[in-house]
MIKOLMI-626706 format. One record per residue (C-alpha): x, y, z; residue in three letters. Coordinates in steps of 0.2 Angstrom, whole numbers. Example, Ala and Ser with C-alpha at 12.3 -4.5 7.8 and 13.67 -1.06 7.14 Angstrom:
<atoms>
(atom (62,-22,39),"ALA")
(atom (68,-5,36),"SER")
</atoms>
This chain:
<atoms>
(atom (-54,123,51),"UNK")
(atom (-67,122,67),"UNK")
(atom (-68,105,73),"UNK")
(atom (-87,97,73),"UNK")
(atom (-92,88,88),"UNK")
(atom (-109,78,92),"UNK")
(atom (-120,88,106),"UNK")
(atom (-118,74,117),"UNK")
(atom (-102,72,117),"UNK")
(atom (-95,72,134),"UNK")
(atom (-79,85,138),"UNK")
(atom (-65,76,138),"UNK")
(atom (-71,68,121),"UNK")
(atom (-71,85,115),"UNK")
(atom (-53,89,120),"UNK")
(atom (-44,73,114),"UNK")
(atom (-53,79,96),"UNK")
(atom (-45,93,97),"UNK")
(atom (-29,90,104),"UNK")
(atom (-25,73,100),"UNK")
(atom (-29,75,80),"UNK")
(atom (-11,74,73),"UNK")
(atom (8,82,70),"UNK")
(atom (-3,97,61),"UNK")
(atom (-20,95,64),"UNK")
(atom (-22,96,85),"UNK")
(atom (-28,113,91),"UNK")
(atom (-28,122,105),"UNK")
(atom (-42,123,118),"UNK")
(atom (-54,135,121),"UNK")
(atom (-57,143,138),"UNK")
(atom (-76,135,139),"UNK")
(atom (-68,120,135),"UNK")
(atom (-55,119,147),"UNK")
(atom (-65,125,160),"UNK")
(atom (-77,110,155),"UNK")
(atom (-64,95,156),"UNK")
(atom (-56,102,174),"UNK")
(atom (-72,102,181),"UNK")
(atom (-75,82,173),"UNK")
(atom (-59,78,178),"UNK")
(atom (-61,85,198),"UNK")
(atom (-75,78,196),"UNK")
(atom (-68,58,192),"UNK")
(atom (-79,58,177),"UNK")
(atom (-65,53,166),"UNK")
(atom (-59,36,164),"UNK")
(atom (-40,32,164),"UNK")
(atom (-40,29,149),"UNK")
(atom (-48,43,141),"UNK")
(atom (-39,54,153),"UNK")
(atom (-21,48,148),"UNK")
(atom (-24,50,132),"UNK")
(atom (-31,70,134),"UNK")
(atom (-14,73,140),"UNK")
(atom (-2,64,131),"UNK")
(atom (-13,71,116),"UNK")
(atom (-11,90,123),"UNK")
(atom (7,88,129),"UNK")
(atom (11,82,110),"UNK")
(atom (2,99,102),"UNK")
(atom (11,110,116),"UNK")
(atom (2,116,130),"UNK")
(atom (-6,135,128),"UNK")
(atom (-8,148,142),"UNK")
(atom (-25,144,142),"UNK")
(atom (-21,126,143),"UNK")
(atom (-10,127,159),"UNK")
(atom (-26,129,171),"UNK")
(atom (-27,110,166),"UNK")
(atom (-14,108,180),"UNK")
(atom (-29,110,194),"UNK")
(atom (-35,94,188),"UNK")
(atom (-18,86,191),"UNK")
(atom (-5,95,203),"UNK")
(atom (4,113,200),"UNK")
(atom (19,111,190),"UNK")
(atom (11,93,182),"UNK")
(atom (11,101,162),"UNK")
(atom (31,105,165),"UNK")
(atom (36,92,175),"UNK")
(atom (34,76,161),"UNK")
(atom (44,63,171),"UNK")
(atom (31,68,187),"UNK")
(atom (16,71,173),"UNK")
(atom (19,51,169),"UNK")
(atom (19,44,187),"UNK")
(atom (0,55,189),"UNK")
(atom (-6,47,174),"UNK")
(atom (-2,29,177),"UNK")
(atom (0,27,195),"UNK")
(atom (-1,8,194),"UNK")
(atom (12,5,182),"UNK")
(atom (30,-2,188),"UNK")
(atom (43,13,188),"UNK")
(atom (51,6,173),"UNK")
(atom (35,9,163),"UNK")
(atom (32,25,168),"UNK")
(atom (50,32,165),"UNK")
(atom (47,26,148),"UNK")
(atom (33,36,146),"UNK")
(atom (41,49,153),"UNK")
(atom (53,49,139),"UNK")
(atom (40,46,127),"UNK")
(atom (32,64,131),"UNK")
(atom (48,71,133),"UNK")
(atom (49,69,114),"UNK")
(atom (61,54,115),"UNK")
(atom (58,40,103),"UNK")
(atom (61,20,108),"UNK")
(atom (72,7,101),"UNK")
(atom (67,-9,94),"UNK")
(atom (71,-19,110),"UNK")
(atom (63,-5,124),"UNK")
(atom (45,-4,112),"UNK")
(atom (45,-22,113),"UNK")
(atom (45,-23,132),"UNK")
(atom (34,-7,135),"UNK")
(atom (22,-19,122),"UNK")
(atom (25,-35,133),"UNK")
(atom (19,-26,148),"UNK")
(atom (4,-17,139),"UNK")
(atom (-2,-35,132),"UNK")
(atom (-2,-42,147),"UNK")
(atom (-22,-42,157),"UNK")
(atom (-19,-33,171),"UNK")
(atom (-8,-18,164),"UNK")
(atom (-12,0,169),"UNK")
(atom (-25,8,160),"UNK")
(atom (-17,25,161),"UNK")
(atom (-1,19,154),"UNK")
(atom (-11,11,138),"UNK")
(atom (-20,26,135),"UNK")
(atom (-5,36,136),"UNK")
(atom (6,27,123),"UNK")
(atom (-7,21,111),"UNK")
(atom (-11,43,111),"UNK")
(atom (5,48,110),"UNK")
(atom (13,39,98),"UNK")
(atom (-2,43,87),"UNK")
(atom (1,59,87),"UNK")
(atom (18,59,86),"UNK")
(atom (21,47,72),"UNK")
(atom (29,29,77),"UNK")
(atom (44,25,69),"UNK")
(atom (49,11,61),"UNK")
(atom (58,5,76),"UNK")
(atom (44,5,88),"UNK")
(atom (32,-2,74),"UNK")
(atom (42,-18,74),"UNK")
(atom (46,-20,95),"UNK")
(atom (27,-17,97),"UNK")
(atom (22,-30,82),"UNK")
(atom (35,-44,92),"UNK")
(atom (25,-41,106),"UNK")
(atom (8,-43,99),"UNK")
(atom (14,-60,89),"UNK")
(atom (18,-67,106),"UNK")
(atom (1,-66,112),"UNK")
(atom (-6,-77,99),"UNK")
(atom (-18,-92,105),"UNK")
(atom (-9,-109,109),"UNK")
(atom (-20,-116,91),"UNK")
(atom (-13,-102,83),"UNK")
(atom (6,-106,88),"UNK")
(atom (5,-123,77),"UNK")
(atom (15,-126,63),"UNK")
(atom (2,-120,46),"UNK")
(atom (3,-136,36),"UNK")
(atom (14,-138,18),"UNK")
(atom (5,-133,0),"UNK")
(atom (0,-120,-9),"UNK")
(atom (6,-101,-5),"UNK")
(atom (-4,-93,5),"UNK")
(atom (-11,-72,4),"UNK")
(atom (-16,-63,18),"UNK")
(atom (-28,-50,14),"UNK")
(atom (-29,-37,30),"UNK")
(atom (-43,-24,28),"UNK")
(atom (-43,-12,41),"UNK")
(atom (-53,-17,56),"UNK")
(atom (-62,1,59),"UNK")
(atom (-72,-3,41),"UNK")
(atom (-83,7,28),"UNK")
(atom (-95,21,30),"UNK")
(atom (-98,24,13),"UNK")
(atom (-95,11,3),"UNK")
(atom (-100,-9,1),"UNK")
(atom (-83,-23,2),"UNK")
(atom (-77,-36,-8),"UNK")
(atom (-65,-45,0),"UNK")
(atom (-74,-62,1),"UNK")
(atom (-77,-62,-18),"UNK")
(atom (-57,-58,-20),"UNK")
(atom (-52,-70,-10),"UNK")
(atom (-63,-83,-19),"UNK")
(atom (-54,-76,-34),"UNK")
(atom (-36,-77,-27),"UNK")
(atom (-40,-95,-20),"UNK")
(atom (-47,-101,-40),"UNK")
(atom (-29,-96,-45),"UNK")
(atom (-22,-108,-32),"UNK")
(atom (-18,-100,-18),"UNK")
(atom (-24,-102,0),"UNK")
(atom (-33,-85,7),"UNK")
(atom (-33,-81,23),"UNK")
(atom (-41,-64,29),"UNK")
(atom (-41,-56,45),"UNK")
(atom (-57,-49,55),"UNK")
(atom (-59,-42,72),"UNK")
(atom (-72,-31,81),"UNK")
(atom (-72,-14,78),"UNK")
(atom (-61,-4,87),"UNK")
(atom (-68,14,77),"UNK")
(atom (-68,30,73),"UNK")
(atom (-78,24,59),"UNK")
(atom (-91,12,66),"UNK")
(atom (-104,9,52),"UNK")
(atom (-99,-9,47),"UNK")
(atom (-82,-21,44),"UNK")
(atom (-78,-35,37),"UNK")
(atom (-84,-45,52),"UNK")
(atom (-100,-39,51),"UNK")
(atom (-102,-43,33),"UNK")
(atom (-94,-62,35),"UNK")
(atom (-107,-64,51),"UNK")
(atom (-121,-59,40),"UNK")
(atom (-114,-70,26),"UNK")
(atom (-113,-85,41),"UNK")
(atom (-95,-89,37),"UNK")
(atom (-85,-97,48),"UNK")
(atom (-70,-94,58),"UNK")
(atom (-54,-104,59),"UNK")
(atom (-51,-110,77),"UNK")
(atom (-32,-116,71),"UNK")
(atom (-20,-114,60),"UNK")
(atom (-18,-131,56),"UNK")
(atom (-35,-130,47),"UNK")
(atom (-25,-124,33),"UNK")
(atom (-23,-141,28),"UNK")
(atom (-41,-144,26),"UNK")
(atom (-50,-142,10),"UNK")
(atom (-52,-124,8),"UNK")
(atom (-70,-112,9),"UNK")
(atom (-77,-104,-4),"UNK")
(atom (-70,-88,2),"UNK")
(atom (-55,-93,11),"UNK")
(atom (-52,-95,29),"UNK")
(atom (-55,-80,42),"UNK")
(atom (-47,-75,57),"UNK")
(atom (-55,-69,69),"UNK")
(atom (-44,-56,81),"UNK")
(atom (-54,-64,97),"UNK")
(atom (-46,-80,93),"UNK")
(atom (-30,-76,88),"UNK")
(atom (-26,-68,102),"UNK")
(atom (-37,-64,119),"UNK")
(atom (-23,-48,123),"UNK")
(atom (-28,-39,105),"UNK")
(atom (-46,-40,107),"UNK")
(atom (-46,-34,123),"UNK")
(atom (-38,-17,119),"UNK")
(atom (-55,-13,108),"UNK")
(atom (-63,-7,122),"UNK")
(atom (-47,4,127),"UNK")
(atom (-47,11,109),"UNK")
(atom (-67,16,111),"UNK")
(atom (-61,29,125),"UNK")
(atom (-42,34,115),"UNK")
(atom (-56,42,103),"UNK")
(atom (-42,41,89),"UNK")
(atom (-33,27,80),"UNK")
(atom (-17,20,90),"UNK")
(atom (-4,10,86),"UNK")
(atom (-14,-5,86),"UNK")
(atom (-25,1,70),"UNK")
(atom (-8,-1,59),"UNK")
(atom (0,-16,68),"UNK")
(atom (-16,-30,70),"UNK")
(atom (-18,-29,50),"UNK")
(atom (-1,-37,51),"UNK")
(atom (1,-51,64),"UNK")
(atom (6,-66,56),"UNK")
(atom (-1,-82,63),"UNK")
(atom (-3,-93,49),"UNK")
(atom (17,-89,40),"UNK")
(atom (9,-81,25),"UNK")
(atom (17,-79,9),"UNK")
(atom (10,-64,1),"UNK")
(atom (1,-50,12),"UNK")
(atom (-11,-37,5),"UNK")
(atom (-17,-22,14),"UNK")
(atom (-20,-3,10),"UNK")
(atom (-16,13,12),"UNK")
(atom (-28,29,11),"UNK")
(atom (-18,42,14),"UNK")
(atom (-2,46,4),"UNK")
(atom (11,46,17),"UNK")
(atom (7,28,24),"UNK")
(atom (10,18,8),"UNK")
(atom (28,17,10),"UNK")
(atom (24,16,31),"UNK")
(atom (15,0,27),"UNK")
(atom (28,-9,16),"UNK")
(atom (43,-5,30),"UNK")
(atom (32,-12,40),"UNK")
(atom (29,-27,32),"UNK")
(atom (45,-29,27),"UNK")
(atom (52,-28,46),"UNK")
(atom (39,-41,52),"UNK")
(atom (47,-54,41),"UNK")
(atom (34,-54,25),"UNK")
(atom (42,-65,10),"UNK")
(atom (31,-52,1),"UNK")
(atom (18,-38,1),"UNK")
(atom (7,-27,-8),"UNK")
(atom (-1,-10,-2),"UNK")
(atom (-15,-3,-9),"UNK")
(atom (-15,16,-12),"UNK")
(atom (-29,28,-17),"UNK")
(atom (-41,14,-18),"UNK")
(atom (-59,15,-7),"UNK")
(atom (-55,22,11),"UNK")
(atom (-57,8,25),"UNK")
(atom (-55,-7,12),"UNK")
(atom (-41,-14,-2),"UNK")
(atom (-57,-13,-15),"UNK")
(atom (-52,-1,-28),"UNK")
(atom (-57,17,-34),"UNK")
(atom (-68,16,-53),"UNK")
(atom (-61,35,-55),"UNK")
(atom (-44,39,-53),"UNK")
(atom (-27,31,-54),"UNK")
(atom (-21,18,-41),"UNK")
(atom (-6,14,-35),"UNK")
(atom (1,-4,-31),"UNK")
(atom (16,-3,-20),"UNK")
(atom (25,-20,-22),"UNK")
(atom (39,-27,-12),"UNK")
(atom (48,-45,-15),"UNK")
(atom (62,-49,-1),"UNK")
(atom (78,-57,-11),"UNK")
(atom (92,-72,-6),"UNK")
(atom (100,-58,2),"UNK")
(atom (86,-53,16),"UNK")
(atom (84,-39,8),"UNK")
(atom (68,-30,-2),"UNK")
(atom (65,-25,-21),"UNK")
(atom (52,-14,-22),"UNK")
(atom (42,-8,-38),"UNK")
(atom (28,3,-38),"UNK")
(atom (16,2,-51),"UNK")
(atom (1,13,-59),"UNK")
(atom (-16,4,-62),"UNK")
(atom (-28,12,-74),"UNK")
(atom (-46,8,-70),"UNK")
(atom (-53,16,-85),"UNK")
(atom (-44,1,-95),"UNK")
(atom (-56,-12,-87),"UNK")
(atom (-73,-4,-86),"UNK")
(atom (-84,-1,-100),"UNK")
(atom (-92,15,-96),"UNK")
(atom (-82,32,-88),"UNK")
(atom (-85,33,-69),"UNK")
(atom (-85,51,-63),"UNK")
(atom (-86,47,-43),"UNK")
(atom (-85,30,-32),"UNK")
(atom (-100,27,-23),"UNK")
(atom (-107,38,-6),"UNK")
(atom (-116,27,3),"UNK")
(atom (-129,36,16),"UNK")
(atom (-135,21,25),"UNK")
(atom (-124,7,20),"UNK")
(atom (-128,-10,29),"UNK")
(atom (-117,-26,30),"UNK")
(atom (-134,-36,28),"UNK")
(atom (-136,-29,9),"UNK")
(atom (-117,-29,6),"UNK")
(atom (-118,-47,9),"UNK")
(atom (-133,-49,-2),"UNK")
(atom (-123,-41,-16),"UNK")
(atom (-109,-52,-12),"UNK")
(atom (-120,-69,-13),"UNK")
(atom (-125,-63,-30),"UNK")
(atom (-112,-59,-38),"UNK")
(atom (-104,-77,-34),"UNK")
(atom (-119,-84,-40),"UNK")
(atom (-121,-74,-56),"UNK")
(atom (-107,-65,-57),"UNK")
(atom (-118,-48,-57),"UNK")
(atom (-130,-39,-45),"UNK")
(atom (-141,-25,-47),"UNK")
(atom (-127,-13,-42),"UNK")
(atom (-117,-7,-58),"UNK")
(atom (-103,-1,-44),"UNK")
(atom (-103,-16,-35),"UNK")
(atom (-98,-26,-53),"UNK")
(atom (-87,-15,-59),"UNK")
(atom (-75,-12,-41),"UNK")
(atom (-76,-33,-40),"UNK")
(atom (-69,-33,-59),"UNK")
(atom (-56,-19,-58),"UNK")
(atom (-49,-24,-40),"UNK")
(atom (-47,-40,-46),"UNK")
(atom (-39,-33,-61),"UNK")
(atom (-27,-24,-50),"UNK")
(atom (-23,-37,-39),"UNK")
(atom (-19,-50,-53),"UNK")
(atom (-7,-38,-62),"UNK")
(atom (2,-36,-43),"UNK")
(atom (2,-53,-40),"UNK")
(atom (10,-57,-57),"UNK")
(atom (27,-43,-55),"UNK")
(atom (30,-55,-37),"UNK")
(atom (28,-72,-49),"UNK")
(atom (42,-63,-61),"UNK")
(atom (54,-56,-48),"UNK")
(atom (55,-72,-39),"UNK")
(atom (58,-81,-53),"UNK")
(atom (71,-70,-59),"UNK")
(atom (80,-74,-39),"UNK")
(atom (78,-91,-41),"UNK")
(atom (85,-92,-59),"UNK")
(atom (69,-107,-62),"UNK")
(atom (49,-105,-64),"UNK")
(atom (41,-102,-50),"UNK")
(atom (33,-117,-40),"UNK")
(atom (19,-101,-35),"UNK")
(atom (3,-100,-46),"UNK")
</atoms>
């Protein structure tokens, strides 16, 4: 399928469409096109970023016939050569970073102990560029495995703020709901009104937001909790405190400067990294319970590994529901990918199918497809429905009932299994 680009796009942007798409999806590149990005590239048009990415994006797919005059933008033999291909593309880094990378484009995968020193390094302020937009490109289109998915997340936890290092304070359990941070294009959220759900069954809510780092950049959750004027927790000790209406929010620029500053990076990698997956699941406040979502099939399972690795007593992932939020589909079957771990360290997992159909009152034949949806009327809609408990938007209502529904159903089979590894009633709600 023929790959759309905007008119403006700029060359390189083109390419890392093209090339930098996925195991299956990256093409090759045109003639035009090449001929387009070696002139950028001789021409220093292309950032290090964006530049890095293109090529550990095009070395991934397997470089064409076509694709070989690339090597007049670098050296002649730079597209065989990966070891010498890595030392051009982050000249900066120390040779123990770009050896790394080296193996990382020679198709070797990393251990739990080397991803968390390459993350360390790529954390850190004054890290290459070239050697960020190498990895986070790569490893995208490669796949991470579970083991460089856990050394990264290690690294990315010791980046948190020193307010966000403090022990959380003792009472209720507390859920973590993580929406992705690149947001909604066609839909309204919910989250706040599910966390004000989740907190009136007694638990503490805490929910993650953070700038959006794209493809999709219509709105997130941050825009809609800054047009709602919620606030942001500056600590994690503020767990203790009475609780908000919707919970508590965490913003990603608070938790941890070395996060936030990768968005810009990510503008110029074009395509999700690493980081997409991995924020969603930093940990600052001990959570008991995390919910989060999964779009696409094959990450469901991706999710709960993940989860699981990074020390979560439980989690619950979201599949087929409403792309770029945990909210529910009103039309077809979801799935609720539950894990509890045991005494033994290790996980039960259940998965479980949630009618939607069973809760709503008429038949739903398509979610809604938003053309110009707006975090300033999403948080209307949201200020509405908590003070009547209904808005104007049949869709709205019935997503906020049957998510709810869903989570509540979820939330009861992690009640159950504890209980039945403790041998007592749960002290959870």
């Amino acid at each position: 399928m023929p790959i759309r680009f905007k008119a403006d796009e700029p060359a390189i942007k083109r390419g890392i469409k093209t090339v930098g798409i996925g195991k299956k999806a990256s093409q090759s590149l045109g003639p035009d096109l090449v001929e387009e990005i070696v002139r950028a590239l001789k021409a220093g048009k292309v950032t290090p970023v964006a530049r890095a990415a293109f090529f550990a994006g095009l070395i991934n797919k397997g470089v064409s016939e076509v694709e070989m005059r690339l090597e007049e933008a670098l050296e002649p033999g730079a597209l065989r050569d990966l070891s010498r291909l890595a030392e051009l593309l982050a000249p900066e880094a120390p040779p123990w970073v770009r050896r790394v990378c080296g193996r990382l484009l020679a198709g070797e995968t990393l251990d739990v102990d080397t991803a968390h020193r390459l993350g360390q390094y790529l954390f850190q302020p004054d890290s290459c560029d070239g050697a960020k937009g190498m990895v986070a490109s790569f490893l995208r289109v490669r796949y991470e495995t579970p083991e460089e998915y856990e050394g990264l997340l290690k690294a990315m936890n010791e980046t948190l703020e020193a307010p966000f290092r403090q022990a959380t304070p003792p009472g209720n359990p507390i859920v973590q709901l993580a929406e992705p941070f690149d947001g909604v294009d066609r839909s309204n959220m919910i989250t706040p009104l599910l966390a004000r759900e989740l907190k009136s069954t007694g638990y503490r809510v805490v929910t993650m937001v953070g700038r959006n780092s794209g493809p999709k950049r219509v709105f997130n959750l941050l825009d809609v909790t800054e047009a709602l004027q919620l606030s942001n927790a500056q600590s994690s000790t503020e767990l203790g405190d009475p609780q908000p209406e919707f919970g508590w929010y965490l913003h990603q620029r608070d938790l941890s400067q070395a996060i936030d500053g990768w968005v810009e990076i990510r503008h110029q990698t074009v395509k999700r990294p690493f980081l997409a997956t991995l924020e969603k699941f930093v940990d600052p406040v001990g959570a008991d319970i995390l919910v989060t979502s999964a779009f696409h099939p094959p990450y469901g399972e991706k999710m709960a590994a993940i989860a699981e690795r990074a020390g979560f007593p439980a989690v619950i992932v979201v599949r087929a529901g409403i792309e770029g939020t945990i909210g529910f589909s009103l039309h077809r079957m979801i799935r609720l990918l539950c894990s509890v771990r045991q005494e033994d360290g290790s996980y039960r997992r259940h998965e479980m199918t949630f009618d939607p159909s069973r809760y709503l009152t008429e038949k739903i034949e398509r979610d809604e497809r938003l053309q110009n949806p707006s975090a300033e009327v999403n948080a209307r809609l949201i200020l509405e429905f908590n003070e009547r408990g209904k808005t104007d938007n049949r869709l709205f209502d019935a997503r906020v009932k049957v998510t709810v529904a869903g989570l509540n159903q979820a939330l009861e089979w992690i009640r159950n299994s504890r209980e039945k590894v403790s041998g007592a009633a749960s002290p959870n709600p």
